[in-house]
C-alpha distance (Angstrom), angle and dihedral (degrees) to the residues before:
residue distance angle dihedral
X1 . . .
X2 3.69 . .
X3 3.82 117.1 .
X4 3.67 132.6 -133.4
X5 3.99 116.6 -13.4
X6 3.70 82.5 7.6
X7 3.28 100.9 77.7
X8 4.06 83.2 67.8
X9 3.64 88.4 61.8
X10 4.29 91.7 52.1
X11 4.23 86.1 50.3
X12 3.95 93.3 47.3
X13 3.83 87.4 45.8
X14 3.34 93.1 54.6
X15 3.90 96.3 42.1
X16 3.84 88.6 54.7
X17 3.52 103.3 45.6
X18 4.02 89.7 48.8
X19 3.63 88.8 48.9
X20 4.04 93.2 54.6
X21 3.39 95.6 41.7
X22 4.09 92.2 52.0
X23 4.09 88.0 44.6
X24 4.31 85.0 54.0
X25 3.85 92.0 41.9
X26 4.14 84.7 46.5
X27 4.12 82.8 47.2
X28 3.94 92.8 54.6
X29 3.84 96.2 41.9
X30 4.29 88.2 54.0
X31 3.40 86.0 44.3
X32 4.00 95.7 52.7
X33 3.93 93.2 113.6
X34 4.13 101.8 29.1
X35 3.50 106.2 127.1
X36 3.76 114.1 -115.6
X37 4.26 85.2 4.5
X38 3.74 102.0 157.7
X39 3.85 112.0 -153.9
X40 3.75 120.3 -115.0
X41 4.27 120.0 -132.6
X42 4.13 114.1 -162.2
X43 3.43 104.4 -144.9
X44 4.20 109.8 -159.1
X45 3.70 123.2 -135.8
X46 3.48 132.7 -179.5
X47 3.58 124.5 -105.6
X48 3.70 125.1 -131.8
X49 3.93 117.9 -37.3
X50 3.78 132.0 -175.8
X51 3.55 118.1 -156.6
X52 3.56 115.6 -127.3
X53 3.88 94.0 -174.8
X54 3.76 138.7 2.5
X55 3.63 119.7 -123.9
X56 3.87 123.1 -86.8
X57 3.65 143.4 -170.9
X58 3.33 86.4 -114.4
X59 4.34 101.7 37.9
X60 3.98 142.5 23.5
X61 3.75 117.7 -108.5
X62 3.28 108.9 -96.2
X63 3.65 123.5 -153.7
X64 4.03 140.3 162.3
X65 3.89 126.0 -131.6
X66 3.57 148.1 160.2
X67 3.68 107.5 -120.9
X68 3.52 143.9 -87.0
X69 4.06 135.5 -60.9
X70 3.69 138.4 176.5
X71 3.71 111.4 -73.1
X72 3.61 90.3 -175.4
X73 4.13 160.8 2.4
X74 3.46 111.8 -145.4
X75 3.20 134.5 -158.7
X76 3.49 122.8 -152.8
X77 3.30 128.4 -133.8
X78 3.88 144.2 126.6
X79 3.98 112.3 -138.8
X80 4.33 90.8 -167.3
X81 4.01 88.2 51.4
X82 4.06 84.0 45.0
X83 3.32 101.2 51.5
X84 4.09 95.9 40.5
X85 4.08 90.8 51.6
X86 3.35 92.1 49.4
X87 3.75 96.3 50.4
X88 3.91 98.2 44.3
X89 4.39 78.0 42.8
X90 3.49 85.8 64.2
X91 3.93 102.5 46.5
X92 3.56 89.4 36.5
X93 4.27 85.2 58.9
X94 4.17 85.4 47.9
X95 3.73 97.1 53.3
X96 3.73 89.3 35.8
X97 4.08 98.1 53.7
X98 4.28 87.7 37.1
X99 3.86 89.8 61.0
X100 4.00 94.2 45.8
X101 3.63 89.1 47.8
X102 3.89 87.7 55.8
X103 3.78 97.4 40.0
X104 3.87 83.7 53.9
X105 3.53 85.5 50.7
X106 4.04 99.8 51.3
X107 4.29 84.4 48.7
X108 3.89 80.4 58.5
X109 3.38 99.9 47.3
X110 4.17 93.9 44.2
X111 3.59 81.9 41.2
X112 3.47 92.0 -133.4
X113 3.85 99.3 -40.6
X114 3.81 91.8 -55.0
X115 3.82 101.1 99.4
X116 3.56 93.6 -150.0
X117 3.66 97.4 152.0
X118 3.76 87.2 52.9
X119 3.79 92.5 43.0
X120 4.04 90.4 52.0
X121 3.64 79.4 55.1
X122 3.91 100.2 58.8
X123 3.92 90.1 31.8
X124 3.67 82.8 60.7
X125 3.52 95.4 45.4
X126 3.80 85.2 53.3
X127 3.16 90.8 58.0
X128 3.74 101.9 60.0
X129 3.87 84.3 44.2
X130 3.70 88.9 70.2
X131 3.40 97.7 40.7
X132 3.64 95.4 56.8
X133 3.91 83.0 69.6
X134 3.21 102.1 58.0
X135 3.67 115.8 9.1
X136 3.57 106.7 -175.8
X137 3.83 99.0 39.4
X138 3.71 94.2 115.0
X139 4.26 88.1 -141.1
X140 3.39 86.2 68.7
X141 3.31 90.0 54.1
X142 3.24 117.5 46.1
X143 4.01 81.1 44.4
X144 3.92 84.0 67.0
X145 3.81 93.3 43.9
X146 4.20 95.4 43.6
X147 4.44 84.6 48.2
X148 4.00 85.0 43.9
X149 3.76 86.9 58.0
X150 3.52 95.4 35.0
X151 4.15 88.1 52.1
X152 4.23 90.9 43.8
X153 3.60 85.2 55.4
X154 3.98 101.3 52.8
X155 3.71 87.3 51.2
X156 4.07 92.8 47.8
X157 4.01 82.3 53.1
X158 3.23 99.8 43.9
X159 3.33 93.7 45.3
X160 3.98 94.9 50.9
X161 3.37 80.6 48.8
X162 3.54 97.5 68.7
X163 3.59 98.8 41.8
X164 3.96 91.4 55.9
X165 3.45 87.5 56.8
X166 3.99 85.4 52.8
X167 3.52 89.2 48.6
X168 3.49 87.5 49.5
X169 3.99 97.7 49.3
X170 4.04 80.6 50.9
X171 4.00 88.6 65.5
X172 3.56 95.3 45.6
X173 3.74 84.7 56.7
X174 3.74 97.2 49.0
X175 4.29 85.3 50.1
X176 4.18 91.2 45.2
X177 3.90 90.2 50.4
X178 4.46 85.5 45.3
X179 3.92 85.0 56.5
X180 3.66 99.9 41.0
X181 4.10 91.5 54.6
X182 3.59 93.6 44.0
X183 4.23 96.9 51.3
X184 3.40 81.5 49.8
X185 4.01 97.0 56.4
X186 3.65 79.5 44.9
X187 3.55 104.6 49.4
X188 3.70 82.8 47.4
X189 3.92 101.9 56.1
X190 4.13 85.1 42.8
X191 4.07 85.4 56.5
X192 3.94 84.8 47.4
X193 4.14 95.5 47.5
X194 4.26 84.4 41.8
X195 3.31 90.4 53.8
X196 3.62 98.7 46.8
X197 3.97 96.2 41.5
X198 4.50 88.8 44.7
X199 3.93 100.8 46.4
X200 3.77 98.5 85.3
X201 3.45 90.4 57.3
X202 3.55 96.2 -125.6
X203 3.91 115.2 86.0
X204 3.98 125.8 50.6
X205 4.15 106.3 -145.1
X206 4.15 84.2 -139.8
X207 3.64 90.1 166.4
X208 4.16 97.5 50.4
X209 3.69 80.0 50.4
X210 3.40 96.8 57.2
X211 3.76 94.2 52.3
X212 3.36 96.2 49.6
X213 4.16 91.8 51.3
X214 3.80 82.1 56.1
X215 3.46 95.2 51.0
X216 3.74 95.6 43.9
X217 3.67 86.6 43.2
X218 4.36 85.5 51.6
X219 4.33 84.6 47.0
X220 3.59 95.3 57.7
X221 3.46 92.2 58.8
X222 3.28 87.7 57.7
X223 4.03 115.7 43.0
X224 3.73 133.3 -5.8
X225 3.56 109.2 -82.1
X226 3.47 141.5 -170.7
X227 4.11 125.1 179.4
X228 3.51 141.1 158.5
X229 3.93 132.7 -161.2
X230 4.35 118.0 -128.8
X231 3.18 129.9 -147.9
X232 3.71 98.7 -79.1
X233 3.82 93.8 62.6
X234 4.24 87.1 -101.9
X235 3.93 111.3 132.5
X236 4.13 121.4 -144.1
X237 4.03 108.6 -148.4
X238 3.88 114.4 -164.5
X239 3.03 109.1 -171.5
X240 4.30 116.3 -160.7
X241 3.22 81.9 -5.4
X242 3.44 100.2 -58.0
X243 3.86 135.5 120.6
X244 3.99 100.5 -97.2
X245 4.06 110.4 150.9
X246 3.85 98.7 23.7
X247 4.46 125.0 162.4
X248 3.76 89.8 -90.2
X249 4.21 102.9 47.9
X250 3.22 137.1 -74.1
X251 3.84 132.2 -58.5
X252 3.78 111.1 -127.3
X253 3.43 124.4 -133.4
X254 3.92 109.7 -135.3
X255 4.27 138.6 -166.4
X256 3.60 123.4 -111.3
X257 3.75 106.0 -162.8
X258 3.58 117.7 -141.7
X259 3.67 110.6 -136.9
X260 3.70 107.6 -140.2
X261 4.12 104.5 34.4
X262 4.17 88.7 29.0
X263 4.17 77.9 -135.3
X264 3.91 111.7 155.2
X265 3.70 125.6 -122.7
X266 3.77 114.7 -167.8
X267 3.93 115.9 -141.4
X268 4.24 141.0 167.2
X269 3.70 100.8 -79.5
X270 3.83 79.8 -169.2
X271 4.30 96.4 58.4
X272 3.59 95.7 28.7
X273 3.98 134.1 91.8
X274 3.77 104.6 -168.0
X275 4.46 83.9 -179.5
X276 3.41 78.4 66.1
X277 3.57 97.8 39.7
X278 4.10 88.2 -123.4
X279 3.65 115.7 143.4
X280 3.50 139.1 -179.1
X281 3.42 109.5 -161.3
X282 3.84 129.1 -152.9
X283 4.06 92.4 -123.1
X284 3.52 117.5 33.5
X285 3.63 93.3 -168.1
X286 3.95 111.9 22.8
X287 4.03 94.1 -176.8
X288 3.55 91.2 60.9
X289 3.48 98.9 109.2
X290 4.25 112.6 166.1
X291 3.56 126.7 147.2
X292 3.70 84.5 -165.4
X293 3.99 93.0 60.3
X294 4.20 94.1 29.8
X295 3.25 99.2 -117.8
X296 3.85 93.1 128.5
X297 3.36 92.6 80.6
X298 3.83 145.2 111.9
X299 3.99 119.6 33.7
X300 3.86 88.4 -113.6
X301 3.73 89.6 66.7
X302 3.75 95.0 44.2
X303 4.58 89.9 47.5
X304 3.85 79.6 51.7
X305 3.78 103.7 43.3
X306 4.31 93.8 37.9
X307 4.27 87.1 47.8
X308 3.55 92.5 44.4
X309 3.99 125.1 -173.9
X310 3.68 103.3 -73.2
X311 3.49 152.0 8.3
X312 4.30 113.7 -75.3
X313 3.81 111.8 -124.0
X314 4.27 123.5 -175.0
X315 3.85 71.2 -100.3
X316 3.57 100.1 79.8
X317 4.32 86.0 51.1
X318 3.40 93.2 63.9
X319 3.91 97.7 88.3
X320 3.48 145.5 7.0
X321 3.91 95.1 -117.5
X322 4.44 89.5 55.2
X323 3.93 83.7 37.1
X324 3.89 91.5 61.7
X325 3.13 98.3 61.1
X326 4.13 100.6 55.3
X327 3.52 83.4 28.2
X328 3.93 102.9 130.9
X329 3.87 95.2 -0.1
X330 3.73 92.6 119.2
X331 3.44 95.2 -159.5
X332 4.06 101.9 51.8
X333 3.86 87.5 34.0
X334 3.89 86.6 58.1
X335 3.42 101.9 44.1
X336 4.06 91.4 47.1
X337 4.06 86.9 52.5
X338 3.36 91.9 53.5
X339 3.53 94.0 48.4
X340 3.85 92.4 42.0
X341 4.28 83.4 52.4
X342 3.84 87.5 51.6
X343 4.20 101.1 48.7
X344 3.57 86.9 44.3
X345 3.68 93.2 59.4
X346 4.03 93.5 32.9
X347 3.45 88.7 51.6
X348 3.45 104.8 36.6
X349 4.11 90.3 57.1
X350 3.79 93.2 41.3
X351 3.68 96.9 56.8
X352 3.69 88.1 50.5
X353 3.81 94.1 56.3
X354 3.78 96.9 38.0
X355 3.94 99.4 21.2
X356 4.41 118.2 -166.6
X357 3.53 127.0 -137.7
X358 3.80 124.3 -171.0
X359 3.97 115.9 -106.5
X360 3.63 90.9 -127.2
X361 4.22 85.6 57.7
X362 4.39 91.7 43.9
X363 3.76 97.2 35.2
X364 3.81 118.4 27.3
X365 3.22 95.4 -124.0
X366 3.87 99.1 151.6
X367 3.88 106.1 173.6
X368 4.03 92.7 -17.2
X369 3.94 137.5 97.5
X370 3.64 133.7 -133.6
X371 4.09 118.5 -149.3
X372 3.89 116.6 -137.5
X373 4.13 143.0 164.2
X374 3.53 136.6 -145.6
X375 3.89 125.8 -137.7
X376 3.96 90.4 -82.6
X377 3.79 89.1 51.4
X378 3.82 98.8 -108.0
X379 3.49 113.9 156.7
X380 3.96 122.9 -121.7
X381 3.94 128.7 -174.1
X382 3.61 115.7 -151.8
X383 3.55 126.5 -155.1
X384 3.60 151.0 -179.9
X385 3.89 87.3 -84.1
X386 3.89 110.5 42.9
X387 3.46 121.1 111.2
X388 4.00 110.8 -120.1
X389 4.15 124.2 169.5
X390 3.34 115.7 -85.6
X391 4.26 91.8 -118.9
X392 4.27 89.0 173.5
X393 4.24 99.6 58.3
X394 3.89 105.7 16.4
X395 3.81 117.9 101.7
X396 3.90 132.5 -120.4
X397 3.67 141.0 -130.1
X398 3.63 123.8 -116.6
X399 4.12 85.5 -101.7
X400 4.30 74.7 63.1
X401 4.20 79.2 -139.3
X402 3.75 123.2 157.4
X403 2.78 139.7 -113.9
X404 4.20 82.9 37.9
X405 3.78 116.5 -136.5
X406 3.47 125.0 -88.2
X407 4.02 122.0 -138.3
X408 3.77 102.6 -122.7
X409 2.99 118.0 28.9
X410 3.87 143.3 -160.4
X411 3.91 122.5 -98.7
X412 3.87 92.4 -148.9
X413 3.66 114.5 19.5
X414 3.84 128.8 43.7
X415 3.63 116.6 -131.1
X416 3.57 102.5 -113.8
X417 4.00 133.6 17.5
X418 3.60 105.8 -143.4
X419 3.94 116.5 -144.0
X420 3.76 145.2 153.1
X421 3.49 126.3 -106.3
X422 3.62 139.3 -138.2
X423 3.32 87.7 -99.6
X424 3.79 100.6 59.5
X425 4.11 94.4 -113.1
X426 3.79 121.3 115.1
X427 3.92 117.5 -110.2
X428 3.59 127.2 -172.2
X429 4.18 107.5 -144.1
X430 3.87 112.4 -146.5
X431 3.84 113.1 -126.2
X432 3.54 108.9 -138.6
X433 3.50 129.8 -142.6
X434 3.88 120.9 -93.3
X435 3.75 106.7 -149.7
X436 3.97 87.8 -168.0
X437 3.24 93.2 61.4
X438 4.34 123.7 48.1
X439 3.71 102.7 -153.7
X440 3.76 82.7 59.7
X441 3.54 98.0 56.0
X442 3.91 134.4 79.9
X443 4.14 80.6 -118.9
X444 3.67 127.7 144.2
X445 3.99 87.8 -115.3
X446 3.81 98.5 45.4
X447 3.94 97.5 39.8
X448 3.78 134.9 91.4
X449 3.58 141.2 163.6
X450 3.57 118.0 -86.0
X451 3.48 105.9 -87.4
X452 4.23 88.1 -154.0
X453 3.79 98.6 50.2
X454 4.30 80.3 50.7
X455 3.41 91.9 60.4
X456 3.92 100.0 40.7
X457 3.78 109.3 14.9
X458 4.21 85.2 -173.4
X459 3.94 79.5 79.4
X460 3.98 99.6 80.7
X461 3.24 110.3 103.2
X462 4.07 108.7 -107.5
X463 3.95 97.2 131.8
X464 3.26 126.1 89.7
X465 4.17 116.6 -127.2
X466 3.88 89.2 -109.0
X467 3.89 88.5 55.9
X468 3.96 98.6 -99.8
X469 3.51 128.2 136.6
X470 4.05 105.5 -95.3
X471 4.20 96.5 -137.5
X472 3.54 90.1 153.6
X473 3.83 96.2 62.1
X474 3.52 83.3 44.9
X475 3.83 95.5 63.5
X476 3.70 81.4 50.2
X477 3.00 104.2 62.4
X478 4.04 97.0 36.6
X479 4.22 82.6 53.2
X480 3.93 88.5 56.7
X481 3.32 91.6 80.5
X482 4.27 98.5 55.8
X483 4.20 86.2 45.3
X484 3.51 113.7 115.8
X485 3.46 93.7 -149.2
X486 3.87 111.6 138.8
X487 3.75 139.9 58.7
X488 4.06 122.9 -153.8
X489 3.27 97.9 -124.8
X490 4.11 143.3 -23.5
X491 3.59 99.9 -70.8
X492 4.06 93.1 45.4
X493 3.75 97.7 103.5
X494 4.20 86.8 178.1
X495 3.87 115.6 88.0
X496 3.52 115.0 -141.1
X497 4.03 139.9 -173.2
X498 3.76 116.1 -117.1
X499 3.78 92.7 -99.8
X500 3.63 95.7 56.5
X501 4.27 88.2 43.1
X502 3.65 89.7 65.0
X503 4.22 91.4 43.0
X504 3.97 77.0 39.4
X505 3.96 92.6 55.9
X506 4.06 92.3 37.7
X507 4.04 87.7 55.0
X508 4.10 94.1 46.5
X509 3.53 89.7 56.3
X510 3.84 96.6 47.0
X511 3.79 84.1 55.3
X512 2.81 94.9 55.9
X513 3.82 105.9 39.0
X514 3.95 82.8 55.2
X515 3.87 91.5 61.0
X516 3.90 95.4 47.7
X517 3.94 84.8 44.8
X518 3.42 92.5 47.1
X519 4.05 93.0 49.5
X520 3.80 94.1 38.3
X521 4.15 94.0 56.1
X522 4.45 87.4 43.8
X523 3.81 87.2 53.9
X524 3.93 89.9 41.3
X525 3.61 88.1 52.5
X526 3.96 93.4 49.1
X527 3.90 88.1 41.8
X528 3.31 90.8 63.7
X529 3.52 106.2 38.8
X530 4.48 90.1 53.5
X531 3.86 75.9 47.6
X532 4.16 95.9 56.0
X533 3.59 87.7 40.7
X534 4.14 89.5 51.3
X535 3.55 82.2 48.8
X536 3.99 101.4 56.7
X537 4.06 80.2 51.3
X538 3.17 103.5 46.6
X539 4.23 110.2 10.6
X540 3.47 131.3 108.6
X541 3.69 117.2 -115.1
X542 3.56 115.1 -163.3
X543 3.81 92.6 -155.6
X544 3.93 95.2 51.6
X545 3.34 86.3 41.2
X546 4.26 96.7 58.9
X547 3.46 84.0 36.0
X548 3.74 88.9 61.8
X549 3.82 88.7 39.4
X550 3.98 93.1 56.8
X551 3.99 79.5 53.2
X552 3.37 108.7 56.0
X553 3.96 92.3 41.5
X554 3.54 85.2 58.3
X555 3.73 93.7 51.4
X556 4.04 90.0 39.4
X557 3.98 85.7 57.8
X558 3.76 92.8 42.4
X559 3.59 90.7 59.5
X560 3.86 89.9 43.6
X561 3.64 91.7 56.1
X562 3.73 94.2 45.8
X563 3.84 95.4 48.8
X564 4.44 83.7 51.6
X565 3.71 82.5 55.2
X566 3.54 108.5 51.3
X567 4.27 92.4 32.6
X568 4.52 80.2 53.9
X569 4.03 85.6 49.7
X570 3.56 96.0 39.0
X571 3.98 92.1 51.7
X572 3.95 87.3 46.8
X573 3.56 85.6 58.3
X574 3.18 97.2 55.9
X575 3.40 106.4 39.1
X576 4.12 90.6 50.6
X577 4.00 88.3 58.1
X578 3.36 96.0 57.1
C-alpha cells in the first residue's frame, strides 16, 4: 500500500469511487420504469501500481499503489437477444394486425350480429315462396320486387362497407410509412449526437442509446430490419433489405398513389423517378408470405397484403390463375365472394324470367351465319354460338311485351339488342357481360332494380304467351333457392345453395381468423419471453439495485473511516516531532 501522504490518495480513491457508484445505482433506481432505460454496471479497476517485487516460490509479489477507480460504466445489453426480439416483434405485429383485419371483417360480414345480409336472403326467399301460390296476384309480386330491392341494397352496403374499411387500411398505411421516415431522421440525429458524445473515448451517451433501442425496438414492429453499429458507435438500418439509416441521412420512403382505387404503394424515393414513372418499390413481391424466408413480417406488410390493390369482383372467382392473386387478401377475396354470391343470384333469377338459347339451338344454323340490324342500322352476324332470347318458352308480363323484363338489371348495357335478320324475323341479341368494365356486369356495383317492374310490378313475367298463369316458372324460381348450384371459389369442389355460401363465407373466415390468432398469441408468447430474457440483461431490479446501494455505502464509510485513521496518525506524527 502506498506510504506516507499516500495513504490519503488510497482513502480519497475509495471515497470517490463509492460515491460514483452510489450516484449510478441512484441513476438505475430513478430509472426503474423509463421505457427502454438500460441499467448501468460500474466495473472497479485499480489505479496505478508499482511492483515492488515479483512473485517467488518462496514470496508474494509485492507491489505499492494508490487505490482503486472506476474502470468502467457499462451498459448492458445483449445484441443476439436484440436482434431475435426484434425480429419475432415484427412477425408477431404481422400475424397480429392480419387477424384484426379479419375479425373486422367477420363483424362486417355478421353485420354486427344482425345477419341482415343473410336475413335479406331468406326474406327474399320468402318472397318467391308466396309467389309460387299465386303467381299473378300482383301482392305477391311487388312483395318479391320490394325484398329484391331490399336484398340489392344489403349487398351495395355491405359491399361499401368493405371498401371503407380498404380505404381505411390505405390511411393506416400512409400514417405507418409517416412513422417509419421520421424514426429514421431520429435514429439518425441520435447516431450523430452518439458519435459526437463517444469519439474522445471517454464518455458512453447511455441515454442516446437508449432512445435509439426504443426506436429500433418501435421499427421492427414495423418492417423487416436489419442494422449493424461501426466502429464509431453510428448504426446502419436496412430496412427490406434496403439502405434506410445510412452515414449521410436517411432515405425516405414515399407514396405512389394509384389513380383509380386512391390505394398507396410505398416505394425508395431515393431509387425511384416517378417523372419517369420508375419506381422502386419497398416489396417487390407483396404475396410472398414465408415464415421460412421472413417475409411475414412487419404490420406494414400485413395492412398492405390484407387491403390488397383493388377491389374483388365475382371476376376474380372465375379461375384459379385470377383467384391467385386475391387469394388470401381477405379484403379483395371478400369483396369478390360477395360479389360472386350476388351474380349468382342476379343471374340465376334473370335467366329464369328472360331465359337464352344458343342460335345454333333456335335457328339451325349448324356451321352458318345469319346477317341482321338494329334500329340504328348497325350490322350484327349471328351464329351458331350467340346468345339470342328464347321468344318460343320464356314468359310475359301482363303488358305481354318482349323481350320481358329481367329483375336486376344492368346500369350500362341493356340485356338484349333487338334487331332484324336477314331473314325478315325479329331476334333479340343477348348482351354479354364485360368483366372489364362494372356497369356491364351483373355486379353488386353496376346493378339495380329494374326501374320498369318498380313502376308496374304487373310487368314480371309470370304469364305465359297464350295468357295462362306460368306456375311452372314459378316452382322454378321458388326451387332456386334449395339448388346447390355454386362453389366459393376454384378450389371449392362442394356445391352449395346461396344460404349455405354466405354460412360458407362466415366459416372460411373463422378458419382462418383462428390460424392468424393462433400464430399471433405463439409469437406473443416468444415476444415476451426474448423480452424477459432482455430484461435480466439489461433491467433494473430494484432489489439488486438496494442491494448494491447497502454496498457501496458500506465501502463509502470504509473509506471514511480509513481516511479518520491515517489523518489521526498523521497528526500524531507530527505533533510527536515537534
Amino acid at each position: 500500500m502506498a506510504n506516507g501522504f499516500g495513504s490519503f490518495y488510497v482513502g480519497t480513491s475509495g471515497l470517490q469511487s463509492s460515491q460514483n457508484a452510489l450516484n449510478v445505482v441512484a441513476n438505475n433506481l430513478s430509472n426503474v420504469d423509463t421505457k427502454g432505460y438500460v441499467r448501468q454496471q460500474v466495473i472497479f479497476s485499480d489505479k496505478h501500481y508499482l511492483k515492488l517485487k515479483e512473485v517467488s516460490t518462496s514470496t508474494n509479489m509485492q507491489q505499492s499503489g494508490i487505490g482503486v477507480s472506476i474502470g468502467d460504466v457499462v451498459h448492458a445489453r445483449d445484441i443476439f437477444l436484440d436482434k431475435a426480439y426484434r425480429l419475432e416483434n415484427g412477425r408477431q405485429s404481422f400475424y397480429s394486425n392480419t387477424y384484426e383485419v379479419v375479425t373486422q371483417v367477420e363483424d362486417l360480414l355478421q353485420e354486427l350480429d344482425g345477419e341482415e345480409l343473410k336475413n335479406a336472403l331468406q326474406d327474399l326467399r320468402t318472397g318467391f315462396q308466396q309467389l309460387a301460390e299465386a303467381p299473378a296476384d300482383s301482392v305477391n309480386q311487388n312483395l318479391v320486387i320490394q325484398q329484391s330491392q331490399i336484398l340489392l341494397g344489403r349487398f351495395s352496403a355491405l359491399y361499401s362497407d368493405l371498401q371503407s374499411y380498404q380505404y381505411n387500411l390505405n390511411n393506416q398505411v400512409k400514417q405507418k410509412i409517416n412513422n417509419i421516415n421520421d424514426i429514421g431522421d431520429q435514429i439518425y440525429q441520435l447516431n450523430l449526437y452518439i458519435q459526437k458524445v463517444e469519439s474522445a473515448g471517454i464518455e458512453t451517451a447511455m441515454t442516446a442509446r437508449d432512445q435509439r433501442d426504443v426506436l429500433l425496438d418501435e421499427l421492427s414492429s414495423y418492417v423487416n430490419i436489419t442494422y449493424s453499429e461501426d466502429a464509431t458507435g453510428f448504426v446502419n438500418v436496412q430496412v427490406e433489405g434496403a439502405e434506410f439509416v445510412v452515414d449521410y441521412g436517411c432515405n425516405h420512403l414515399d407514396l405512389q398513389k394509384d389513380k383509380t382505387t386512391g390505394f398507396y404503394t410505398p416505394y425508395w424515393s431515393n431509387l425511384s423517378d416517378p417523372d419517369k414513372d420508375k419506381y422502386t418499390y419497398l416489396y417487390k413481391n407483396l404475396l410472398d408470405i414465408s415464415t421460412e424466408n421472413n417475409t411475414d413480417v412487419g404490420s406494414l406488410k400485413a395492412l398492405l397484403y390484407q387491403r390488397g390493390n383493388g377491389f374483388g369482383t365475382y371476376a376474380d372467382l372465375e379461375n384459379d390463375k385470377a383467384y391467385a392473386k386475391i387469394e388470401d387478401c381477405t379484403l379483395m377475396e371478400t369483396e369478390a365472394e360477395v360479389d360472386r354470391l350476388f351474380h349468382y343470384i342476379a343471374t340465376s333469377i334473370n335467366d329464369l324470367l328472360a331465359p337464352n338459347i344458343s342460335a345454333g339451338d333456335a335457328l339451325n344454323l349448324g356451321t352458318g351465319t345469319l346477317t341482321a340490324t338494329d334500329a340504328n342500322g348497325n350490322t350484327y352476324v349471328i351464329d351458331a354460338n350467340t346468345k339470342i332470347l328464347d321468344t318460343a318458352n320464356c314468359s310475359v308480363g301482363a303488358d305481354k311485351a318482349l323481350p320481358p323484363a329481367e329483375l336486376f338489371t344492368r346500369r350500362g348495357v341493356d340485356r338484349y339488342t333487338e334487331v332484324t335478320g336477314a331473314d325478315g324475323n325479329t331476334y333479340y341479341i343477348y348482351n354479354e357481360e364485360d368483366t372489364t368494365d362494372t356497369a356491364k356486369c351483373y355486379c353488386i356495383t353496376g346493378c339495380e332494380i329494374n326501374s320498369e317492374l318498380l313502376r308496374e310490378e304487373s310487368k314480371l313475367p309470370m304469364m305465359r304467351q297464350d295468357g295462362a298463369v306460368n306456375y311452372a316458372l314459378a316452382d322454378q324460381l321458388q326451387d332456386l333457392w334449395d339448388a346447390s348450384s355454386m362453389t366459393i371459389d376454384p378450389t371449392d369442389k362442394a356445391p352449395c345453395t346461396f344460404e349455405e355460401f354466405y354460412d360458407k363465407m362466415i366459416d372460411k373466415l373463422g378458419t382462418d381468423g383462428n390460424v392468424y390468432y393462433s400464430s399471433s398469441q405463439t409469437l406473443d408468447t416468444t415476444v415476451s419471453s426474448l423480452d424477459n430474457q432482455r430484461q435480466q440483461v439489461s433491467g433494473v431490479s430494484s432489489d439488486e439495485e438496494l442491494t448494491h446501494m447497502v454496498k457501496y455505502q458500506a465501502a463509502y464509510n470504509a473509506a471514511s473511516r480509513y481516511i479518520t485513521v491515517i489523518s489521526q496518525m498523521t497528526e500524531l506524527i507530527v505533533t510527536g516531532l515537534i
